[in-house]
N, C-alpha and C positions, 0 to 999 in steps of 0.2 A: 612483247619485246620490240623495241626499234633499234634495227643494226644498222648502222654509218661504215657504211662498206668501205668507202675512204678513207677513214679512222682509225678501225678497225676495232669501234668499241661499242656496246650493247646500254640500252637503258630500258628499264620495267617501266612497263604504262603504270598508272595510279591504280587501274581496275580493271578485271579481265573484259574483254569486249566481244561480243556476235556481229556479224557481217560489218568487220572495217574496212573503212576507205577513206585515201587519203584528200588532203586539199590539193587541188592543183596545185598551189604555191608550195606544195610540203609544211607550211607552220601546222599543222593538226592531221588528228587522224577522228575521224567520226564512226560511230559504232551501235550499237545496241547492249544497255548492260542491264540485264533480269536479276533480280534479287530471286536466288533459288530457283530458277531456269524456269520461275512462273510467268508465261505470256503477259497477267493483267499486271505487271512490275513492271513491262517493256517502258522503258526509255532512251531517247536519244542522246548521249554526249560527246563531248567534243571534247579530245584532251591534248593538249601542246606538248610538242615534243620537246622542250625544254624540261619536261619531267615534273610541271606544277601541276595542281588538281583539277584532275577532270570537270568538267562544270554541264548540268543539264541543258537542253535547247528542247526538249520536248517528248510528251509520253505517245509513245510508238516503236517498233522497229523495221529493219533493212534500209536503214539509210543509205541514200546514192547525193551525191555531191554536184552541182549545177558547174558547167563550163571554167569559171569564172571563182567559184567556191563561195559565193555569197547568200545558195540557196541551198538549202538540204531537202531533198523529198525523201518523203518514207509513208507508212503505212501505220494509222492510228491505231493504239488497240482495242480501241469502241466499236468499230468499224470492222466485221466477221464476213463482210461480203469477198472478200476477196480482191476490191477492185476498187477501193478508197485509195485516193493517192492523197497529200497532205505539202504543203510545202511551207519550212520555215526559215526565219533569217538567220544566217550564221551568230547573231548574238543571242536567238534564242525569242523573238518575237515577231510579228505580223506574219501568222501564222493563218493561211487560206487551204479549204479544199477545191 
């Protein structure tokens, strides 16, 4: 749920999410969503809080959000060492480890 303390009104994200975190700017919230809380499902999206459909940017989770909001790191789920870091574009490509 996103509550607009201001407002004083509530809106349902599109899909439950793991470790969210906002944009600096506030337009999105970035998350981790597992179909049946199976790791190899992990993927990264990004869902606007105007309440439109969340949309994928990359299969991984714990996403954390760059200064700026234009970079997402998180952790691939190919990558079982522990210590893979990943980083992708907030539209969802040029994606580097």
């Amino acid at each position: 749920m996103i509550r607009d303390i201001a407002a004083g009104t509530e809106t349902a994200l599109a899909m439950p999410m793991q470790h969210p975190g906002w944009a600096p700017d506030g337009r999105f919230i970035a998350g981790t969503f597992m179909t049946g809380g199976q790791r190899q499902t992990a993927e990264i999206m990004i869902c606007p809080v105007e309440g439109v459909s969340c949309r994928r940017v990359a299969k991984g989770s714990h996403p954390h959000l760059s200064a700026d909001g234009s970079r997402i790191y998180y952790h691939p789920f190919t990558d079982f060492d522990g210590e893979s870091l990943w980083t992708v574009s907030e539209e969802g490509g040029d994606e580097n480890k």
